[in-house]
C-alpha positions as CSV (number, residue, x, y, z in Angstrom):
1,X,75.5,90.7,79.4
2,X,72.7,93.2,80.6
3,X,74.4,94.3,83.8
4,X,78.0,93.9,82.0
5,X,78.9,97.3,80.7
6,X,82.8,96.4,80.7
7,X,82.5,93.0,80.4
8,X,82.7,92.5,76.7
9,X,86.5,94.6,77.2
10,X,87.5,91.6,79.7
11,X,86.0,88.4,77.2
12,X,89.6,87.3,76.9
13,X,90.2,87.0,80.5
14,X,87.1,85.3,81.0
15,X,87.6,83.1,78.9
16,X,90.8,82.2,80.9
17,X,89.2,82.2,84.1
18,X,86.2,80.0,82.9
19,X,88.6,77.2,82.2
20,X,90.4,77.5,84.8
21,X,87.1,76.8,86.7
22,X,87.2,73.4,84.4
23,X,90.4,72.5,85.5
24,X,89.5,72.7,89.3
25,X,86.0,72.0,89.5
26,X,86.7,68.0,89.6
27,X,88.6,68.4,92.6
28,X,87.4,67.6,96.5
29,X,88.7,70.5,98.8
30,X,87.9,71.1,102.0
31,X,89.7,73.3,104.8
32,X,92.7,71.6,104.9
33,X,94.1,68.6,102.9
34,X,95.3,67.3,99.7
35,X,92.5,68.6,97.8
36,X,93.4,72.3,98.9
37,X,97.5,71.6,97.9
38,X,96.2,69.9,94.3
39,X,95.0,73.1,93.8
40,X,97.6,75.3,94.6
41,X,99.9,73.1,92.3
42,X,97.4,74.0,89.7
43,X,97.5,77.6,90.0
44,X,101.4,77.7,90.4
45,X,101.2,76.8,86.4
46,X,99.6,80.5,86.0
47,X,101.3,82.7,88.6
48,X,104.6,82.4,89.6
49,X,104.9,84.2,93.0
50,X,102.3,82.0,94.6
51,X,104.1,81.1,98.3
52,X,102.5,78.3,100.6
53,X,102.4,77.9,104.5
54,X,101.5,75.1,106.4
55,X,100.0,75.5,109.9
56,X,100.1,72.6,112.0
57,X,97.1,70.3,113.3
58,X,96.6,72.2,116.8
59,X,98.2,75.6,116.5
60,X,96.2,77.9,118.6
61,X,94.9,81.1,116.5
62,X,93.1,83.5,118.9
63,X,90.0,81.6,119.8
64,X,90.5,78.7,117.6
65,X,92.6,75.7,117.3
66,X,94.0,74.6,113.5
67,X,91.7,71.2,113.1
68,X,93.2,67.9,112.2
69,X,93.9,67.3,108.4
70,X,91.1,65.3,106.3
71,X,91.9,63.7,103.3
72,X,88.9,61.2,101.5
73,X,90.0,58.3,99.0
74,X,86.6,56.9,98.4
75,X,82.6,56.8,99.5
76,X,79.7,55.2,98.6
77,X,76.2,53.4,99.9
78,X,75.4,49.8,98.5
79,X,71.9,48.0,98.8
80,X,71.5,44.9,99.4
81,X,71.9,43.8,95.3
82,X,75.3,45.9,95.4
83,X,74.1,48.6,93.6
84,X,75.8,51.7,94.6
85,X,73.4,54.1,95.6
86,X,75.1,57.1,96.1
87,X,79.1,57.3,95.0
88,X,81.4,59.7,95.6
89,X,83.1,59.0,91.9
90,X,80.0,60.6,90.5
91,X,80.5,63.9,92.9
92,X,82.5,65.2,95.6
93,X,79.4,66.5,97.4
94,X,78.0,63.3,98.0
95,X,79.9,63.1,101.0
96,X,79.3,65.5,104.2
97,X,82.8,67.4,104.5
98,X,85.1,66.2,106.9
99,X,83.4,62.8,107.5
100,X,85.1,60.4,109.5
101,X,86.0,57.0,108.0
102,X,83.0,54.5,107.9
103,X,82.3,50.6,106.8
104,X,79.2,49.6,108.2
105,X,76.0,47.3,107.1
106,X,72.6,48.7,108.6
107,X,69.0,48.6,108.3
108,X,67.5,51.9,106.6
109,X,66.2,53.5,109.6
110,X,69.8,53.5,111.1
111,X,71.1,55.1,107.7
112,X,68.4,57.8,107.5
113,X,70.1,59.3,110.1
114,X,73.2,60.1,108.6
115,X,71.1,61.1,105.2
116,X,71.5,64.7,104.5
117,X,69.0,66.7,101.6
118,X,67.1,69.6,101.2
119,X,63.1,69.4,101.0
120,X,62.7,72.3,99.7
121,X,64.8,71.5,96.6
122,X,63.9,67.9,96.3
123,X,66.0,67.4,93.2
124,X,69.6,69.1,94.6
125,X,72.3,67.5,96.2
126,X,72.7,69.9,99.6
127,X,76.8,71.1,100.6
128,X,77.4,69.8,103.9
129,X,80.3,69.7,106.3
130,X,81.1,69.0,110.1
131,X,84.4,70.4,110.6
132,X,84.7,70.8,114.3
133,X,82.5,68.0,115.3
134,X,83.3,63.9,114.4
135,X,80.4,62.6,112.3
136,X,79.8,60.8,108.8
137,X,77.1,61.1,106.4
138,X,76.1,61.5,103.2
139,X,74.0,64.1,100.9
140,X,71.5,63.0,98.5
141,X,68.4,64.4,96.6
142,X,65.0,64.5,98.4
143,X,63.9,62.5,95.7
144,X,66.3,59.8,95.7
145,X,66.2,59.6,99.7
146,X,62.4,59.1,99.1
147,X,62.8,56.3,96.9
148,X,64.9,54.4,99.5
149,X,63.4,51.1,100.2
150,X,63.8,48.9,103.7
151,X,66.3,46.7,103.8
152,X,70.3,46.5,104.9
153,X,72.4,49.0,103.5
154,X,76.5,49.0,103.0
155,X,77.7,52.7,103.8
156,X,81.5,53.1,103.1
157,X,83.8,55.7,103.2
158,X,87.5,56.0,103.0
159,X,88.8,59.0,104.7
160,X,91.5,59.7,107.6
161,X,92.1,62.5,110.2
162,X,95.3,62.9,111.2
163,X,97.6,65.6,112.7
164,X,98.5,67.4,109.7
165,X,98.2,71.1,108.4
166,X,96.1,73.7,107.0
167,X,97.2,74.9,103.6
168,X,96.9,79.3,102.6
169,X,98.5,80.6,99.8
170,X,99.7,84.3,99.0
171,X,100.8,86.5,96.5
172,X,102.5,89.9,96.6
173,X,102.9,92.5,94.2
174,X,105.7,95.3,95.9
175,X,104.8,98.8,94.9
176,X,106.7,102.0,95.1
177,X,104.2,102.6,98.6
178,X,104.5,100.2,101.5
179,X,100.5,100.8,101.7
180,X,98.4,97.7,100.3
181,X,96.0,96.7,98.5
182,X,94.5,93.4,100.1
183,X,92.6,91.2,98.0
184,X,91.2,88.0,99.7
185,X,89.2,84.7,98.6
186,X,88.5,80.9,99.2
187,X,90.1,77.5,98.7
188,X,87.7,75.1,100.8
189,X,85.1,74.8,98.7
190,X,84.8,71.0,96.6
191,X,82.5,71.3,93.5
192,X,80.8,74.3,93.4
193,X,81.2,77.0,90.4
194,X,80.0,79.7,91.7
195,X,80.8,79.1,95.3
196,X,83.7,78.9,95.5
197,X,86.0,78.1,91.9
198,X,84.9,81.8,90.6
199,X,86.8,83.6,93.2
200,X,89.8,81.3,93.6
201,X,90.1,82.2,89.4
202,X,89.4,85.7,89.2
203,X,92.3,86.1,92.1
204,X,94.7,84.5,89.5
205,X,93.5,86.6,86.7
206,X,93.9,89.7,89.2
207,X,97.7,88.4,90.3
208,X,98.4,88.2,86.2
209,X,97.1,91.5,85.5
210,X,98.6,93.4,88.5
211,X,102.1,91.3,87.6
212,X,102.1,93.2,84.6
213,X,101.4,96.9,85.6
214,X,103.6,99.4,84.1
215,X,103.9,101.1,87.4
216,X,102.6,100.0,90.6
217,X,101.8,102.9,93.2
218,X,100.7,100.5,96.0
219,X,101.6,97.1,96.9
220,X,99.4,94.6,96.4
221,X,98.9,91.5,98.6
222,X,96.3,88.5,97.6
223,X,95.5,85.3,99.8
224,X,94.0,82.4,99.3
225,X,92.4,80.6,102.4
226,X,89.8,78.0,103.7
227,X,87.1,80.1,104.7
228,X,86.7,81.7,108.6
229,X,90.0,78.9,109.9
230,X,91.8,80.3,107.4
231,X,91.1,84.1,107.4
232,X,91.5,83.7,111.1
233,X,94.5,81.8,111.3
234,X,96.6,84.7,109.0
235,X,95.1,86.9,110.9
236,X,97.0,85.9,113.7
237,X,100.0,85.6,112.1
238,X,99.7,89.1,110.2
239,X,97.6,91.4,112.4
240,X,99.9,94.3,113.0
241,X,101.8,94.8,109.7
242,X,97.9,94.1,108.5
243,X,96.2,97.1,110.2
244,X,99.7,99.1,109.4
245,X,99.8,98.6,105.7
246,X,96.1,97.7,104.4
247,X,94.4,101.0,102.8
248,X,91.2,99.0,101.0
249,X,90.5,95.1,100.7
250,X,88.1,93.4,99.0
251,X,86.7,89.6,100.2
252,X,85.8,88.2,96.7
253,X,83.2,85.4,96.4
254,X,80.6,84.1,94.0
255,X,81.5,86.5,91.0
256,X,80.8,84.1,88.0
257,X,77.3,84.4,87.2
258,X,75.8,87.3,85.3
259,X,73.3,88.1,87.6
260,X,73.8,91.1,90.0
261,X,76.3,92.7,91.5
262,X,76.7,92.8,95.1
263,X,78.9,94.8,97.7
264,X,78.3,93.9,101.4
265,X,79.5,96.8,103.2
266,X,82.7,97.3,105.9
267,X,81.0,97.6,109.7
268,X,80.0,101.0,109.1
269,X,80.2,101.4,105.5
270,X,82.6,104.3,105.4
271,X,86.0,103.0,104.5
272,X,88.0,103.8,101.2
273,X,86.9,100.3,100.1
274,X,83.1,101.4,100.0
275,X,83.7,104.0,98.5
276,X,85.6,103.0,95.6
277,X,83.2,100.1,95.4
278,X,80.6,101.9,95.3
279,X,81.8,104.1,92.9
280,X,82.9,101.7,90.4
281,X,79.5,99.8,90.9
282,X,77.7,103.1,89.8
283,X,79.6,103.6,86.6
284,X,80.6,100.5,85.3
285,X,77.1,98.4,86.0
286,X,73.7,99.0,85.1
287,X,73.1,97.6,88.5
288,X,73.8,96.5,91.7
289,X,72.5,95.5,95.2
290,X,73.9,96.6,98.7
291,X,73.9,94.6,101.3
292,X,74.5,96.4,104.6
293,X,77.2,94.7,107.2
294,X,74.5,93.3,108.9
295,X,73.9,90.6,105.8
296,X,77.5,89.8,106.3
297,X,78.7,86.0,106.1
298,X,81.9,85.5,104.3
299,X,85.0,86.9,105.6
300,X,84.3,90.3,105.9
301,X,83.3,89.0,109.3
302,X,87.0,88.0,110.1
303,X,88.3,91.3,108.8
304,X,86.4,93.7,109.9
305,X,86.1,91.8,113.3
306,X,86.1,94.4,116.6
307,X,90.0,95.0,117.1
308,X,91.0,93.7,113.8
309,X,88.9,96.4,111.5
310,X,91.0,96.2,108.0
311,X,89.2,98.7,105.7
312,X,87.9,96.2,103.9
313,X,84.5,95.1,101.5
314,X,82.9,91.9,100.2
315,X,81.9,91.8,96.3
316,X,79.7,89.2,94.8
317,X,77.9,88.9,92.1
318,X,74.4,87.3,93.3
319,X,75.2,87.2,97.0
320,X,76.1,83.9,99.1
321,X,73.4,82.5,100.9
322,X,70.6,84.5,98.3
323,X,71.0,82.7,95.1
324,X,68.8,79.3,95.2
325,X,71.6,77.3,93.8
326,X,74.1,78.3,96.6
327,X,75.6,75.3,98.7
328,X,74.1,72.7,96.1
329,X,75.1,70.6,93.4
330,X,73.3,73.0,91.2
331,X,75.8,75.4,91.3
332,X,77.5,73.8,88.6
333,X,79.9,75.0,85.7
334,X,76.6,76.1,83.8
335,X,75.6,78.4,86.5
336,X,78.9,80.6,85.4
337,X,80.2,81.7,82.6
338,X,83.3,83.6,80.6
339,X,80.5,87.0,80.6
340,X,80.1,86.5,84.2
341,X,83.6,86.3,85.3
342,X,84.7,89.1,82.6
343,X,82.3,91.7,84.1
344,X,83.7,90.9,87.7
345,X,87.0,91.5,86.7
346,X,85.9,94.6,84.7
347,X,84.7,95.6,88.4
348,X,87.4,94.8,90.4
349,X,90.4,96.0,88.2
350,X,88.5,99.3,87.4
351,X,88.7,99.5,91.4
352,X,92.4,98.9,91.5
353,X,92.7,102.1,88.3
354,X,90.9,104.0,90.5
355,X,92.8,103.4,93.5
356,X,96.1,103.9,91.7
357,X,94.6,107.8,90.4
358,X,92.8,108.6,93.5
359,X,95.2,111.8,95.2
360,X,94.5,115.5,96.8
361,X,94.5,118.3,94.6
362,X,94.2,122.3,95.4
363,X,93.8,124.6,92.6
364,X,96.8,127.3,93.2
365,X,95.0,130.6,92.0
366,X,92.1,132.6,93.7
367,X,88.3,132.7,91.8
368,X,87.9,130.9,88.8
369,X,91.0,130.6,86.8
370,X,91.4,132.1,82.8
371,X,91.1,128.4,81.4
372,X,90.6,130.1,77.8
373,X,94.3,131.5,77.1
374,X,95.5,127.5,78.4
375,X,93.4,125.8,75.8
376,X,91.1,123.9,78.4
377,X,87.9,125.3,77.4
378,X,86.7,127.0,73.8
379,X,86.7,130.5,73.8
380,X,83.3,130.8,72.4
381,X,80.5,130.2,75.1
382,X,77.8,128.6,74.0
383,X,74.4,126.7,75.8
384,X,76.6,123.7,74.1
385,X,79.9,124.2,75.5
386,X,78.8,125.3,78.7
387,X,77.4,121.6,79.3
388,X,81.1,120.1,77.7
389,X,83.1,122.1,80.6
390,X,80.6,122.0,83.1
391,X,82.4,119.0,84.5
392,X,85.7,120.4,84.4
393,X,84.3,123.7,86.3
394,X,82.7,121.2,89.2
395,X,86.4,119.9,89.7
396,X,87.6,123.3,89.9
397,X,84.7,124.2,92.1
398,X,86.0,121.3,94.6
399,X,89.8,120.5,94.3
400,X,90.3,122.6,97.7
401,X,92.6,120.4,99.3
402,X,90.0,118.6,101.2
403,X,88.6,115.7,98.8
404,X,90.0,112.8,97.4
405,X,89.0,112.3,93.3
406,X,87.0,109.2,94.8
407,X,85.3,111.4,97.1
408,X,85.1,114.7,94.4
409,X,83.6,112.1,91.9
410,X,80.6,111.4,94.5
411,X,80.0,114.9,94.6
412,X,80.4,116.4,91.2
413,X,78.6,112.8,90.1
414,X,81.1,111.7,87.7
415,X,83.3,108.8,87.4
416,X,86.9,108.9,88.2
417,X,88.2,108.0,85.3
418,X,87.0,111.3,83.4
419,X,88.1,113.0,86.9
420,X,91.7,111.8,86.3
421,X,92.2,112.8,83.3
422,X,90.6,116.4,83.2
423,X,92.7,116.7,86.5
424,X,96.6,115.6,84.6
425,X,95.4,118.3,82.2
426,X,95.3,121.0,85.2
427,X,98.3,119.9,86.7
428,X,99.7,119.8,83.5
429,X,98.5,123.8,83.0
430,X,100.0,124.8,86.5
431,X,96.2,125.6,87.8
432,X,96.9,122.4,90.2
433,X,99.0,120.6,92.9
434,X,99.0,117.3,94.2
435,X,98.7,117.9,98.0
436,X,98.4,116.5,101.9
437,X,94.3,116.6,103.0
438,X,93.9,120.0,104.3
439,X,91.4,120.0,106.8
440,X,87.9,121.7,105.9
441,X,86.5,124.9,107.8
């Protein structure tokens, strides 16, 4: 846990979410179907505010139209000795997404068609869908399709589109403020650790721990959808009270391996999301990588969309599309880990602490207050203790009113944490107020 300076703190909870993983690895999702509801009934055992809507087969959400259900029941290729070739029994990914049913015997060269792998990565089974376009196929090693001899071939699989619905999920967590937190990740993804069972499980883990906040100064709002139909379809339906409500959201994806972290920034990097990101990122990791906007590719690209702009981030841990083992079958269970999904969590609820402290303060005397007769400092200067309140005499030097603690901790260069807690002690002494932004100059 190199990069994981929190992380051993959070071991419990990884532990939790790691199994969790387990439980819904197995299972084939896709962006709408059976799949997608088995796994809400999973998560309903560990959260108990989890509320699902159905969208129907055809419902127009700004430029797009909710697709026709797909659910699979089987899927394999048999040679000519019945030997099954590829099976969808052995993995979900075996099959390209959204295939339409199929029982067919053919020659090789009219198979090889509809044979998907990467050549690159000869000894991978390749993630592949077709969601808005009929087709079948299956995904294979490079090796394996190689190995392929002539002969006839017995391609079967078992599926059915039908008008049906898409399936989102969402949690809310009411707060003294009617200003949210937003928190959103997948539930398309079939079996894939990393992509996408890490997020779906730290979002649980995040609805269990802010369930049980003492106090709750904002409300806090988490969704679960199939990635870009989904986002965009509660988009639609939420837009207004959306932009209205949403102070900072966070897209969370691949955050189970212990590799980097990653923040992909808003459009123009400057909302209250980045910066908290940014400055939890700083403290609490030995490293991380920023990606600007223009690397974008999850759902920050619904959110922050022209017209729809919700303050909002993307955190990873090695970044989709980056890591070699993204959209394979080698992003397995073993490419995550308790460690990896503890330091993520160490991230992202030392974000929502940060959130909850961040305020305005304005010191209430003129020139540097006597912080000697209130017990704040010792009243012996020394080269030593000059260095201990030098921190506290940076906040002083800055609380006019104008900053924000998350915004006085990029300045001063010290975490908000330590900010907070010198600051209670100045409110606490009368030498600060909790106040409105006052504009500077």
């Amino acid at each position: 846990m190199d990069n994981d300076k929190g992380a051993l703190d959070c071991i419990s909870e990884g532990k939790e979410m790691y199994e969790l993983c387990k439980e819904i690895f197995p299972i084939c999702r896709s962006i709408t179907g059976n799949g997608v509801r088995e796994t809400f009934d999973i998560f309903k055992k560990y959260v108990d505010n989890l509320e699902l809507t159905e969208v129907p087969t055809g419902t127009e959400v700004f430029d797009w139209t909710v697709p026709k259900e797909w659910n699979i029941e089987d899927a394999y290729i048999e040679d000519e000795e019945k030997n099954k070739i590829v099976d969808f029994k052995d993995t979900n990914l075996h099959v390209v997404g959204y295939s339409v049913p199929v029982d067919e015997v053919m020659d090789l060269e009219d198979l090889m068609p509809h044979i998907y792998s990467l050549k690159d990565q000869p000894d991978v089974i390749p993630y592949v869908t077709s969601y808005y376009a009929e087709r079948w196929g299956f995904c294979m090693t490079e090796t394996k399709r190689q190995s392929l001899k002539p002969g006839k071939y017995h391609a079967v699989i078992k599926s059915e589109l039908k008008e049906g619905s898409l399936t989102y999920g969402e949690m809310y967590f009411k707060g003294n403020s009617e200003k949210e937190i937003f928190f959103s990740s997948y539930v398309c993804h079939p079996s894939m650790g990393n992509n996408e069972c890490s997020g779906q499980a730290l979002m649980i883990q995040l609805a269990k721990y802010i369930a049980m906040m003492p106090e709750r100064r904002y409300s806090y709002r988490l969704i679960l959808v199939p990635e870009t139909i989904g986002a965009i379809t509660y988009i639609s339906r939420h837009l207004d009270e959306m932009k209205k409500n949403i102070i900072a959201g966070f897209n969370l994806t691949c955050v189970g391996d212990t590799r980097d972290y990653s923040i992909v920034h808003s459009r123009y990097g400057d909302t209250l999301a980045d910066r908290v990101l940014m400055n939890i990122l700083k403290y609490e990791t030995d490293s991380f990588t920023e990606y600007s906007y223009l690397k974008r590719g999850s759902d920050e690209r619904q959110y922050q969309a022209p017209g729809v702009d919700i303050p909002l981030v993307c955190f990873c841990r090695s970044k989709y599309h980056i890591y070699p083992e993204y959209h394979t079958s080698a992003d397995d269970l073993s490419l995550i880990s308790p460690e990896g999904l503890a330091g993520s969590y160490h991230v992202i609820t030392k974000c929502i602490e940060a959130l909850e402290k961040n305020r305005i303060y304005r010191i209430t005397c003129l020139c540097e207050p006597q912080l000697g007769k209130r017990g704040l400092v010792p009243t012996m200067s020394s080269k030593k203790t000059y260095q201990e309140t030098l921190a506290l005499k940076d906040i002083l030097a800055y609380a006019d009113g104008t900053n924000d603690l998350i915004e006085m901790s990029g300045i001063i260069e010290q975490p908000v944490s330590l900010i907070s807690g010198i600051m209670d002690k100045l409110v606490e002494a009368g030498i600060m107020v909790e106040t409105e932004r006052i504009k500077r100059g």
